[in-house]
C-alpha positions as a Markdown table, in Angstrom:
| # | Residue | x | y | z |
|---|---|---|---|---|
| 1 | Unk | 16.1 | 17.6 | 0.7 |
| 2 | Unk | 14.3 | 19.6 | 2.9 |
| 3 | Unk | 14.0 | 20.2 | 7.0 |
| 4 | Unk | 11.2 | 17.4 | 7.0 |
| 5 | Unk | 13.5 | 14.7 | 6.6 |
| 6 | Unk | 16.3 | 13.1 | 3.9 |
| 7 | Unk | 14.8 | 11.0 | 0.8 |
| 8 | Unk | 17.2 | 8.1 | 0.1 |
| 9 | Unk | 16.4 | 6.4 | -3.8 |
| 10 | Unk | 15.6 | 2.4 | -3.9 |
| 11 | Unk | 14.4 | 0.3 | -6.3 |
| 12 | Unk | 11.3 | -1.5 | -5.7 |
| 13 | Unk | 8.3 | -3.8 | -7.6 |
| 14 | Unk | 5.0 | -1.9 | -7.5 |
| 15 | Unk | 5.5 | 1.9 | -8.5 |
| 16 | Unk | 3.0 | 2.9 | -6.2 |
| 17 | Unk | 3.8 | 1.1 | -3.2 |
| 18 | Unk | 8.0 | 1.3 | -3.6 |
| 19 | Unk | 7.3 | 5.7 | -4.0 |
| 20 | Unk | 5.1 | 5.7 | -0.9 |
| 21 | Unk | 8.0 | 3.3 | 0.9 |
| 22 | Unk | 10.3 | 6.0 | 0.2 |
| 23 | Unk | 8.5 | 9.0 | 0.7 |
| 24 | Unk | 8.0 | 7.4 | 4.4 |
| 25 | Unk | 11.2 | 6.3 | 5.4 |
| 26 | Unk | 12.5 | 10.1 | 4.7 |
| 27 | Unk | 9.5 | 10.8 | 7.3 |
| 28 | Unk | 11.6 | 8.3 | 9.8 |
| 29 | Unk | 9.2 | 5.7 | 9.0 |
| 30 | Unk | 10.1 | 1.8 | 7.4 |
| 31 | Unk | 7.6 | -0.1 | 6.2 |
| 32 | Unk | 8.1 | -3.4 | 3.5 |
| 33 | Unk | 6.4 | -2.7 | 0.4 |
| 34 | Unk | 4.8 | -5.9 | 0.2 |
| 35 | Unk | 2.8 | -4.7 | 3.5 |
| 36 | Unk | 2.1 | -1.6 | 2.3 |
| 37 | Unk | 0.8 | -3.0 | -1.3 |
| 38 | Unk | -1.7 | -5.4 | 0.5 |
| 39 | Unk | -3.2 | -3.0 | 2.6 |
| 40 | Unk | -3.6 | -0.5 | -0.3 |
| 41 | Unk | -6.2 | -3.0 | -1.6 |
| 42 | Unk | -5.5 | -2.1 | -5.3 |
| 43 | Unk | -4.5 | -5.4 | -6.0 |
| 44 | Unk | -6.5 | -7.0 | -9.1 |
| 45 | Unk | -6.7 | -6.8 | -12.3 |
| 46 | Unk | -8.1 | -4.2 | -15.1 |
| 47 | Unk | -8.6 | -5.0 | -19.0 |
| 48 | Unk | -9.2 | -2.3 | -21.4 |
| 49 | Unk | -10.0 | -2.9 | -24.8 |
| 50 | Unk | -8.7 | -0.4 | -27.2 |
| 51 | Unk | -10.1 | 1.1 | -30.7 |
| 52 | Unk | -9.2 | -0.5 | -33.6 |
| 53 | Unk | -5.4 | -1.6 | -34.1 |
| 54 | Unk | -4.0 | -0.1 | -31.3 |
| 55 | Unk | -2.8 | -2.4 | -28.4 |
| 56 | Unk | -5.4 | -3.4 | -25.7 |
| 57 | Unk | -4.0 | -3.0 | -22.2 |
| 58 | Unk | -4.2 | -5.1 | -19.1 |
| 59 | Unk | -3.5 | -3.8 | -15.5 |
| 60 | Unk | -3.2 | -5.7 | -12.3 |
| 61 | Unk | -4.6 | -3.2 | -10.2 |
| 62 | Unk | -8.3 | -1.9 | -10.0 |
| 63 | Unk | -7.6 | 0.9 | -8.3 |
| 64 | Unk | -5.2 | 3.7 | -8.7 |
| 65 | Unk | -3.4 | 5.1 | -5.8 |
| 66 | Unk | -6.3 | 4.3 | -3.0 |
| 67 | Unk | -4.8 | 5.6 | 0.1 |
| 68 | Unk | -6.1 | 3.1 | 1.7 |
| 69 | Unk | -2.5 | 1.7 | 3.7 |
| 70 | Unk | -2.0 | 5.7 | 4.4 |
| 71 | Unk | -5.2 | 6.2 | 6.3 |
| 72 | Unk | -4.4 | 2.7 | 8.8 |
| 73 | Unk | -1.0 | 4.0 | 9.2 |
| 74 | Unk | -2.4 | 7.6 | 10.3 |
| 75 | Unk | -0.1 | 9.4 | 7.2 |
| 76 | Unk | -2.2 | 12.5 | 6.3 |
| 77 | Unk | -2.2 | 12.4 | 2.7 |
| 78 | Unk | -2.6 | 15.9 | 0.9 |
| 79 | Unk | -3.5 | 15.9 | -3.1 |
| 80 | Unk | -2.4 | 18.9 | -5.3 |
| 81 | Unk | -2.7 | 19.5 | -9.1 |
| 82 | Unk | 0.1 | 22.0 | -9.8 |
| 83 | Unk | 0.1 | 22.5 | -13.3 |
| 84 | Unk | 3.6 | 23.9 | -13.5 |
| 85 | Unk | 7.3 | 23.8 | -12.7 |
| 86 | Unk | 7.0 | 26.1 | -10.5 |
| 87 | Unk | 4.4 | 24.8 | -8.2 |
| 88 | Unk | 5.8 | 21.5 | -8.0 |
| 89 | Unk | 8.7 | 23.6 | -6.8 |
| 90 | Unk | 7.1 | 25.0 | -4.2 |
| 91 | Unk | 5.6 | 22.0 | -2.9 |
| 92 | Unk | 9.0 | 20.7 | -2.2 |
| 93 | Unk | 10.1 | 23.6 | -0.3 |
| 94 | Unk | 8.5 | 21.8 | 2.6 |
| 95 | Unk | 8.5 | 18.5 | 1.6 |
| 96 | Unk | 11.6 | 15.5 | 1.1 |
| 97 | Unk | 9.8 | 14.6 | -1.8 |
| 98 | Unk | 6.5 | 14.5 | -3.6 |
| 99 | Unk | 4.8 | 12.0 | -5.6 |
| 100 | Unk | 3.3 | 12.6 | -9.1 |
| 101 | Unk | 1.7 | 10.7 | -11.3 |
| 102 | Unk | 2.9 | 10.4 | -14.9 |
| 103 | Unk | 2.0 | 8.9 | -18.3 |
| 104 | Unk | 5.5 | 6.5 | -18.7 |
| 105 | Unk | 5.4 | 6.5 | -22.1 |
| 106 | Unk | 6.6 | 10.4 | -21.9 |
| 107 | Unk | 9.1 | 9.9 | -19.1 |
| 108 | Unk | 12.5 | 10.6 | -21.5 |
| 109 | Unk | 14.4 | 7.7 | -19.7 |
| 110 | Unk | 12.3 | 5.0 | -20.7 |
| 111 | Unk | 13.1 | 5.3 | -24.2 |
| 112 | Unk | 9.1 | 5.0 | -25.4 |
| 113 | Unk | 8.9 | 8.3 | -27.1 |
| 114 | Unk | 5.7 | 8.5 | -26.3 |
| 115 | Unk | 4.6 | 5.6 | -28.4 |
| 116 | Unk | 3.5 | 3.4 | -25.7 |
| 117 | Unk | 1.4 | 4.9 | -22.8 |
| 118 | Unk | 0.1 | 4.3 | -19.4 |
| 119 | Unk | -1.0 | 7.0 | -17.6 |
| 120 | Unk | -1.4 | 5.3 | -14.3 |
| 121 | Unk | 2.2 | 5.1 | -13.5 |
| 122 | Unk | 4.0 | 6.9 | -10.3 |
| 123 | Unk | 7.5 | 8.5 | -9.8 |
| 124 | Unk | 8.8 | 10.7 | -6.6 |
| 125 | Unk | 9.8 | 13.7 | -7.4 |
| 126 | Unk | 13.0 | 14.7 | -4.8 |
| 127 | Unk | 13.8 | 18.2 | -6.2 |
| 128 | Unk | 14.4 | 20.8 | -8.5 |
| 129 | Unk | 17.6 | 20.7 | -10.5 |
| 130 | Unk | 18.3 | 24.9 | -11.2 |
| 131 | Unk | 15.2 | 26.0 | -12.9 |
| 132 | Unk | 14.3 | 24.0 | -15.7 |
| 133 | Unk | 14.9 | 20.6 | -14.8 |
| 134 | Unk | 13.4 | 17.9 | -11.5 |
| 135 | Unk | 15.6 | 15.0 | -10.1 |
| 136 | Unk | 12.8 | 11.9 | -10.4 |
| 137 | Unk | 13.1 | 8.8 | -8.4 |
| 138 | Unk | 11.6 | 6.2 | -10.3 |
| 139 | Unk | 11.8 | 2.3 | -8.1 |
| 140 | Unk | 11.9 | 0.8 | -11.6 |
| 141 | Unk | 16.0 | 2.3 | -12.1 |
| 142 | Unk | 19.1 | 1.8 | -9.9 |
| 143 | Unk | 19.6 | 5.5 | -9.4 |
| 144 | Unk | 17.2 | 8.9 | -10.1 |
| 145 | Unk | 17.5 | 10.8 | -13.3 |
| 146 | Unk | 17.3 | 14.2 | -14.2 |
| 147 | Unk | 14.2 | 15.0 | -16.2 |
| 148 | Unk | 13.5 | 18.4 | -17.8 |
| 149 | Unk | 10.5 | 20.5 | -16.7 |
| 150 | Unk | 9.3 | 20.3 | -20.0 |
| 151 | Unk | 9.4 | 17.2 | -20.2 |
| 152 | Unk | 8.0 | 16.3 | -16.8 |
| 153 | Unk | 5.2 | 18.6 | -17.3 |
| 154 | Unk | 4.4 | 16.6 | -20.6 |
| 155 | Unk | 4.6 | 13.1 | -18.7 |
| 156 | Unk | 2.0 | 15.0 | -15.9 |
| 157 | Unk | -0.8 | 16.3 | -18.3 |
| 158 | Unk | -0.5 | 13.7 | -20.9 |
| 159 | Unk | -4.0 | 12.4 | -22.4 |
| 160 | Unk | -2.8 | 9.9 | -24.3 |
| 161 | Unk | -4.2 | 6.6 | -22.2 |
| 162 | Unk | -7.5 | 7.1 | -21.1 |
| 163 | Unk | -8.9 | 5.9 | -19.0 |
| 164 | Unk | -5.7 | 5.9 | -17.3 |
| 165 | Unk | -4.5 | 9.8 | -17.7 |
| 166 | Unk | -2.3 | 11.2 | -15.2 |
| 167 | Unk | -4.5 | 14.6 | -14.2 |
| 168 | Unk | -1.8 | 16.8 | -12.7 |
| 169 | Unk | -2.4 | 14.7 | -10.1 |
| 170 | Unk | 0.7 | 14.7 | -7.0 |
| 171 | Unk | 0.5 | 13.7 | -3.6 |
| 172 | Unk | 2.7 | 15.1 | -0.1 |
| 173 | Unk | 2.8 | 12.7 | 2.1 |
| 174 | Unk | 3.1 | 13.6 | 6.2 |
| 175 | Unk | 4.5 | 11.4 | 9.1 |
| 176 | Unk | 3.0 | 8.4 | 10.5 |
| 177 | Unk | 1.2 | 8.6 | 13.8 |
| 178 | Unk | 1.3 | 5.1 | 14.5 |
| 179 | Unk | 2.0 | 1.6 | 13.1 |
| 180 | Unk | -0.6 | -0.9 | 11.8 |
| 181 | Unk | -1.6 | -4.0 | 13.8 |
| 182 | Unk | -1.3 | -6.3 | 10.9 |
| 183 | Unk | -3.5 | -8.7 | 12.8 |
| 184 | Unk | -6.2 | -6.3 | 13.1 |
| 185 | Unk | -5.7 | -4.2 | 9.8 |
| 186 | Unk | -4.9 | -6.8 | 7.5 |
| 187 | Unk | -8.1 | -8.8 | 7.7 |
| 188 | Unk | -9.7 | -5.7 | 6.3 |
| 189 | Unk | -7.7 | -5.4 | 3.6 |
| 190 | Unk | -8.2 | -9.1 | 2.6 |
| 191 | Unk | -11.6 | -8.4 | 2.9 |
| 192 | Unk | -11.5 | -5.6 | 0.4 |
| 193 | Unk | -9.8 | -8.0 | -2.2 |
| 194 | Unk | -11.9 | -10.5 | -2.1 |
| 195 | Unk | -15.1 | -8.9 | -2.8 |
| 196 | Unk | -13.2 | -5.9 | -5.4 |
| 197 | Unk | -11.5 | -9.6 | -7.3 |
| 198 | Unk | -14.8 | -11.6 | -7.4 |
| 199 | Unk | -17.4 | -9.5 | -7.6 |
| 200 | Unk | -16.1 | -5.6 | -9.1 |
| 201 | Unk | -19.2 | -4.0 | -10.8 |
| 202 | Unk | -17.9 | -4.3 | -14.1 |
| 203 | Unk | -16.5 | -7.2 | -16.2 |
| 204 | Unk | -13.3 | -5.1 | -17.0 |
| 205 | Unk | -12.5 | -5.7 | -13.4 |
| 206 | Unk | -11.1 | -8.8 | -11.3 |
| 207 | Unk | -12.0 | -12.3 | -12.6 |
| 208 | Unk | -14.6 | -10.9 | -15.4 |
| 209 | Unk | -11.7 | -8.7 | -16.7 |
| 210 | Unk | -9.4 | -11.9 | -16.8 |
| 211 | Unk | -12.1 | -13.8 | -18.0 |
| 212 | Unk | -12.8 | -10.7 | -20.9 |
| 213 | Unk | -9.1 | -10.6 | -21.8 |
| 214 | Unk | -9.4 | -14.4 | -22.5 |
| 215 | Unk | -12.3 | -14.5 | -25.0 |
| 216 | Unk | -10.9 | -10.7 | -26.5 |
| 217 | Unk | -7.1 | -12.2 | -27.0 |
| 218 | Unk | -9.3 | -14.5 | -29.3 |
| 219 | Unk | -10.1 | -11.9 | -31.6 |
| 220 | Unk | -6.6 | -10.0 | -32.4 |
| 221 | Unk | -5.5 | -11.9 | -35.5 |
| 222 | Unk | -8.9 | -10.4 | -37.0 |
| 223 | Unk | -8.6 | -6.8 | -34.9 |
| 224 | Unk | -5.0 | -6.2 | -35.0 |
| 225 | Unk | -3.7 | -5.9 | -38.7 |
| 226 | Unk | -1.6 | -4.5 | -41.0 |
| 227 | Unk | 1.6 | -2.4 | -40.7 |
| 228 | Unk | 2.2 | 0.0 | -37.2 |
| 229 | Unk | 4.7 | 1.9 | -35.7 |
| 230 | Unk | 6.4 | 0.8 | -32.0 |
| 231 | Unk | 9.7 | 1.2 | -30.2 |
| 232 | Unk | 12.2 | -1.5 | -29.8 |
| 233 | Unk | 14.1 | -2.3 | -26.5 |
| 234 | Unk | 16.5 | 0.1 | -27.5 |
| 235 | Unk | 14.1 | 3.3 | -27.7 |
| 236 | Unk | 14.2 | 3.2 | -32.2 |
| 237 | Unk | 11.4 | 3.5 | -34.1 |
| 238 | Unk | 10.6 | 0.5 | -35.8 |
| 239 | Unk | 7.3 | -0.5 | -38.3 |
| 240 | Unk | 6.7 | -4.0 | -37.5 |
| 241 | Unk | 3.1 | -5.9 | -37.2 |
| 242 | Unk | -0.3 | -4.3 | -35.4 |
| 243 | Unk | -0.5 | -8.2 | -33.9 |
| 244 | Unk | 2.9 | -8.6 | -33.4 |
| 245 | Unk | 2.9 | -5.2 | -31.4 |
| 246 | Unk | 0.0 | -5.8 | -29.4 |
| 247 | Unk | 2.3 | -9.0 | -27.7 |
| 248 | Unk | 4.9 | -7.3 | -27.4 |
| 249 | Unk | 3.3 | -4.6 | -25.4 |
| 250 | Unk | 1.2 | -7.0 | -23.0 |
| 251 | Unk | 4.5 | -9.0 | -22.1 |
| 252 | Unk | 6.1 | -5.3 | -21.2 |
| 253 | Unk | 2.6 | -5.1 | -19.1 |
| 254 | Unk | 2.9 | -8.6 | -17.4 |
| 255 | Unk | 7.0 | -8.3 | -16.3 |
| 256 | Unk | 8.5 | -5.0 | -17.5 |
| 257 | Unk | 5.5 | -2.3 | -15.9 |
| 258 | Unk | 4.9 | -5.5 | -13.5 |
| 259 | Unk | 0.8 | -4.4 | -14.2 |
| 260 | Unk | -0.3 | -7.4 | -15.7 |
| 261 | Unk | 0.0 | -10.0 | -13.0 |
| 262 | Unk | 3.5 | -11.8 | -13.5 |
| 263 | Unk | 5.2 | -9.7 | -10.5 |
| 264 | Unk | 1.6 | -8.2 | -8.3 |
| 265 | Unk | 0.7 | -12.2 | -7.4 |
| 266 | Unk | 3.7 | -13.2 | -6.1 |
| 267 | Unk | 4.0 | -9.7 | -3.8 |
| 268 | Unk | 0.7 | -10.1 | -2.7 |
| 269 | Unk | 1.5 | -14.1 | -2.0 |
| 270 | Unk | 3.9 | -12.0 | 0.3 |
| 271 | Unk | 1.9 | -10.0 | 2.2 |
| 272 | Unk | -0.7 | -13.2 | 2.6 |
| 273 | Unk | 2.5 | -15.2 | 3.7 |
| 274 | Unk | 2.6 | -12.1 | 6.6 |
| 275 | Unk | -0.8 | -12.5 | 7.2 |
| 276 | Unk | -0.2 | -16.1 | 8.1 |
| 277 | Unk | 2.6 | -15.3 | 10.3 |
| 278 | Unk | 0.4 | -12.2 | 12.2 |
| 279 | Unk | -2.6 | -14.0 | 12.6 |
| 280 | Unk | -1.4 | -17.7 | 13.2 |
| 281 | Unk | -4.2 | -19.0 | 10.6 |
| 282 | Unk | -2.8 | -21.2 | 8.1 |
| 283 | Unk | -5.3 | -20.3 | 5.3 |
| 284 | Unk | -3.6 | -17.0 | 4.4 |
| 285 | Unk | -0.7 | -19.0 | 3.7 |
| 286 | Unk | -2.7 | -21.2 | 1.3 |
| 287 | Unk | -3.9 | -18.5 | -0.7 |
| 288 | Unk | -0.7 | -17.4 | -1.0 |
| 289 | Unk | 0.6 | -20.1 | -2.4 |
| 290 | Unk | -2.3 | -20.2 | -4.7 |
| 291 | Unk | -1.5 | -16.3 | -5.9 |
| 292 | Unk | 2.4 | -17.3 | -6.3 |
| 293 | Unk | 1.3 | -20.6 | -8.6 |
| 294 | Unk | -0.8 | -17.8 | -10.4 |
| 295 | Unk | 2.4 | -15.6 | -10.6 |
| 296 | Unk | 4.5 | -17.9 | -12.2 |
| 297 | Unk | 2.0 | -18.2 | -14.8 |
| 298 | Unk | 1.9 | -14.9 | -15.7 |
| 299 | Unk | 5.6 | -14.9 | -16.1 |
| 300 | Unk | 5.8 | -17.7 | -18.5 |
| 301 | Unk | 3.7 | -15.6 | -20.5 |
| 302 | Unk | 5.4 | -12.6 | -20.7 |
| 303 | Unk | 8.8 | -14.1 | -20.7 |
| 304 | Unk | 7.6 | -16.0 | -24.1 |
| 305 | Unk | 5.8 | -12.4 | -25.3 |
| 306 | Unk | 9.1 | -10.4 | -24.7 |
| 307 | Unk | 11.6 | -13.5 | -26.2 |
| 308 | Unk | 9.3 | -13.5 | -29.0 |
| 309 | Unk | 10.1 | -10.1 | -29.5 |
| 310 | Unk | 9.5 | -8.4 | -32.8 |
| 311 | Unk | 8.2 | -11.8 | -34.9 |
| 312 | Unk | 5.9 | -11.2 | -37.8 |
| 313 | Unk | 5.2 | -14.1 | -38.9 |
| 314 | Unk | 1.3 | -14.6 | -38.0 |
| 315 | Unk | 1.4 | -18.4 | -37.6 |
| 316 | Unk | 3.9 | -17.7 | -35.0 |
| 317 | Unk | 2.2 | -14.4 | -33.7 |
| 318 | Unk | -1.2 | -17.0 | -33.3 |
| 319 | Unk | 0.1 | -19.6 | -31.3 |
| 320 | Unk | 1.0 | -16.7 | -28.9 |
| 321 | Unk | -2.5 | -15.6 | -29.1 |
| 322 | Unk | -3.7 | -19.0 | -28.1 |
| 323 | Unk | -0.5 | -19.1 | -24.9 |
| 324 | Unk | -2.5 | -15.6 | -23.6 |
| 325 | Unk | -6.0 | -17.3 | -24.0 |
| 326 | Unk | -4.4 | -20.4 | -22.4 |
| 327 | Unk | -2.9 | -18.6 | -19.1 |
| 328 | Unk | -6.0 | -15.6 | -18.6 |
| 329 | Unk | -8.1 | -18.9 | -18.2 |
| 330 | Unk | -5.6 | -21.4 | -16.2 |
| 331 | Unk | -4.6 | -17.9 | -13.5 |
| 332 | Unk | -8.0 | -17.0 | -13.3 |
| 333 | Unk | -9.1 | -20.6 | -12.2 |
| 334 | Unk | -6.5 | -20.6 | -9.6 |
| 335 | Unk | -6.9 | -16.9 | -8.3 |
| 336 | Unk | -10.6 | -18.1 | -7.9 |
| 337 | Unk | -10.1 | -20.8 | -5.5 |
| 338 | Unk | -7.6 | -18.4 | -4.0 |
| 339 | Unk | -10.5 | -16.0 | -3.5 |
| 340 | Unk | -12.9 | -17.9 | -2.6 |
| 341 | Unk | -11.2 | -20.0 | 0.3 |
| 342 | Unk | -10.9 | -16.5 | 1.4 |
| 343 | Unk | -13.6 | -15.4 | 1.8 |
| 344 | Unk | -14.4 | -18.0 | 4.4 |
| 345 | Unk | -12.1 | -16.4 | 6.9 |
C-alpha cells in the first residue's frame, strides 16, 4: 500500500478488465468490469496456428491491453518496462499497485511449469514481499499469492508464445478525472467492434479467424501426432497424445483462461444489455442476446474438451475435432447477425 490509495484483491472474468477494476477502485474510483471490458474494444477473437505438433491457440480478444476505456474515463495511463525486481519496486513506492503483464504458463501458482503459455495474460502487482519476493493479485484466485522475483521476472520476459510475449511490459495507472457517459461513449465503442469483428485486416482476426479455426480444427488428426508432453490439472507431467493435447488446451482457452469465447460473449452481452438500458434502444439488447446464445456455445465446447480430459483414443479425440468445427461455424453465424444488426445503429 502506498499514500495514493489502498488496493483491495477480487476476483473477476477478463484479466485485463478485473486488474484495471482494481487498480481504480484503490484510486477511489468503482467501475463494473463488464463496462470497462466493452469500452476497452478488445473484444473479438484471435486464432494462431502453431508449427508442427504443438497446440494452436485461440484468443477472444484482438487487441491486447488497448487503453481505450482509460482514455474516456480521463485515467492517465503510464507504460514502463522495468526489467528488474528492483524497478518494479520502485514503481510501487508511489503507486497502490501496478499492472504487469506475464506469460501464465510461468506464473508458479498455476501449476503449468511452463509447458503451456500465453503471453498475453495480466496480473496486479500490490507489493514487494522483503527483497526477493512480489505479492501478485491475479482475478482468476480467491486471494493473492506470493511469487518469487525470480520467478516473476521469468513470467515478465518470457518468449515462449509469440506472438503473444509479455515485453517487460507494466502499466501505473492514475485517478480518474471524470466518469463516462455510457450514452455517449459507449456507441463508440460498439462502433469499434463492429468494424475490428467483421472486417479486421487479417483472417486471424474476428469472423475470418473463427472462420480459420474451423477449416484448421479440420486438419489436427493429420497435424497433431504422435507422443507429447503436457500438465494435468494437478500441475504433473504427463506424456499423453499431440491431438489429445491440443483439446485439452483449447477447452483451458474457451472456460479456464476465459480467451476463447465461452466467458468474453456473455460479458460483453452485459455491457450491450447496459447499453440498452443507457440509451433506451432496444437493438443493443438484441445483440446481446445474440452474443450470450454465442456464449453458451462456446461453453458446451470447452466443457466437453476439459470432461474429455486426457483421452487418447483418436476415434474419440475425432469426434471432438468435428464438435470444434461444428461450434467455430454455428457462433460465428450467430456473432454475424449480432454484428451486423449493429452496425445499423
Amino acid at each position: 500500500m502506498s499514500a495514493t490509495g489502498r488496493y483491495v484483491h477480487r476476483r473477476g472474468i477478463h484479466c485485463e478488465s478485473a486488474c484495471q477494476c482494481a487498480v481504480l477502485a484503490a484510486g477511489g474510483y468503482e467501475v463494473e468490469e463488464e463496462i470497462v471490458f466493452g469500452l476497452d474494444g478488445g473484444f473479438g477473437f484471435s486464432f494462431f496456428p502453431a508449427n508442427g505438433d504443438a497446440p494452436d491457440i485461440a484468443v477472444g480478444k484482438q487487441t491486447i491491453m488497448p487503453l481505450r476505456a482509460s482514455r474516456l474515463m480521463g485515467v492517465e495511463v503510464a507504460t514502463h518496462t522495468p526489467k528488474s525486481g528492483a524497478g518494479l519496486a520502485k514503481l510501487l513506492e508511489s503507486a497502490p499497485a501496478v499492472m504487469t503483464r506475464v506469460d501464465l504458463g510461468l506464473l508458479p501458482y498455476w501449476g503449468l511449469d511452463g509447458r503451456s503459455s500465453f503471453g498475453g495474460y495480466f496480473v496486479n502487482v500490490v507489493r514487494p514481499l522483503g527483497s526477493d519476493a512480489f505479492e501478485v493479485s491475479d482475478p482468476a484466485f480467491d486471494e493473492p499469492v506470493a511469487v518469487s522475483a525470480a520467478e516473476l521476472q521469468a513470467a515478465r520476459s518470457s518468449r515462449n508464445s509469440p506472438p503473444l510475449n509479455p515485453d517487460w511490459r507494466v502499466y501505473v495507472f492514475g485517478a480518474p478525472r471524470r466518469t463516462p457517459q455510457l450514452d455517449l461513449v459507449g456507441p463508440v465503442a460498439v462502433r469499434n467492434l463492429c468494424r475490428e469483428m467483421l472486417r479486421p485486416g487479417s483472417r486471424q482476426a474476428g469472423i475470418p479467424g473463427m472462420k480459420l479455426l474451423a477449416t484448421t480444427a479440420a486438419t489436427w488428426p493429420q497435424s497433431k501426432r504422435g507422443e507429447v508432453e503436457d500438465v494435468d490439472s494437478a500441475g504433473r507431467a504427463v506424456r499423453t497424445d499431440a491431438l489429445a493435447r491440443q483439446l485439452l488446451h483449447l477447452g483451458r482457452q474457451i472456460e479456464s483462461f476465459g480467451t476463447g469465447g465461452g466467458l468474453f460473449r456473455p460479458m460483453i452481452g452485459r455491457f450491450l444489455t447496459r447499453m440498452a438500458d443507457s440509451t433506451g434502444d432496444a437493438r443493443y439488447a438484441d445483440a446481446a442476446g445474440r452474443f450470450l446464445d454465442s456464449g453458451r456455445l462456446w461453453s458446451n465446447l470447452g466443457s466437453a474438451l476439459l470432461t474429455a480430459g486426457t483421452a487418447t483414443a483418436r476415434d474419440d479425440l475425432k469426434t471432438l475435432v468435428d464438435a470444434v468445427a461444428d461450434t467455430a461455424r454455428s457462433a460465428m453465424d450467430v456473432e454475424k447477425r449480432a454484428l451486423t444488426a449493429l452496425t445499423t445503429l
